[in-house]
C-alpha positions as CSV (number, residue, x, y, z in Angstrom):
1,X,-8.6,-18.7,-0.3
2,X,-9.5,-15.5,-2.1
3,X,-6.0,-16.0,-4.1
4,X,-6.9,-19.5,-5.0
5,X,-10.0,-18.4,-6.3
6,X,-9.0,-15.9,-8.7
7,X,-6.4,-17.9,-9.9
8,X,-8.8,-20.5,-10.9
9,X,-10.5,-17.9,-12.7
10,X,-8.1,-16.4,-14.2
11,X,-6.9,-20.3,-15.8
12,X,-10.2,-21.2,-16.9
13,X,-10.7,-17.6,-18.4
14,X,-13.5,-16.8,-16.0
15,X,-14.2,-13.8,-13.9
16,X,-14.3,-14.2,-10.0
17,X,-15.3,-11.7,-7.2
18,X,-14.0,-12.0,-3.1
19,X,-15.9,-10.1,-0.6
20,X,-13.8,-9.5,2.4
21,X,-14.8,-8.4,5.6
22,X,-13.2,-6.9,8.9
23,X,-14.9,-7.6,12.5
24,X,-12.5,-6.8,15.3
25,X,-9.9,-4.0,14.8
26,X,-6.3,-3.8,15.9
27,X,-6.1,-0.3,16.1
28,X,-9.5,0.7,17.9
29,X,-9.5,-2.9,19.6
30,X,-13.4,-2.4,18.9
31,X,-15.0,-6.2,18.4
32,X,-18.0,-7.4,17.5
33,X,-20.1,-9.9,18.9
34,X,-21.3,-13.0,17.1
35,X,-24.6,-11.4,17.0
36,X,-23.6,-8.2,15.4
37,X,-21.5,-10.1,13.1
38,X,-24.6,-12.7,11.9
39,X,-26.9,-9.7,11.2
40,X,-24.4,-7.6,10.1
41,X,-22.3,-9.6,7.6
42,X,-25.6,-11.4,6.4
43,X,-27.0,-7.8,5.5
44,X,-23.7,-7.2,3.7
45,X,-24.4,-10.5,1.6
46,X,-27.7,-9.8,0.7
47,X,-26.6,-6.2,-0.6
48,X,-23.8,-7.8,-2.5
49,X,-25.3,-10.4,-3.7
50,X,-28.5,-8.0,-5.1
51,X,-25.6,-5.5,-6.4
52,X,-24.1,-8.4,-8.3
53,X,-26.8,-9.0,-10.6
């Protein structure tokens, strides 16, 4: 998705931005639940989002 995105961009000469995530690890095996995930990623929007501008 992200690579579809900025190729868009790219052919219409526009700039793009992907925020990516992570919410269970492979290594640790630590997971979140959905809870900790809705608070946690919608914080991460918000700052984003306000960072953007």
């Amino acid at each position: 998705e992200s690579f579809a995105l900025f190729c868009n961009a790219k052919a219409l000469g526009k700039h793009a931005a992907c925020l990516l995530t992570i919410s269970d690890s492979f290594i640790s095996h630590e997971e979140t639940t959905a809870e900790e995930r809705q608070s946690s990623f919608t914080n991460m929007m918000k700052i984003a989002l306000e960072a953007s501008i």
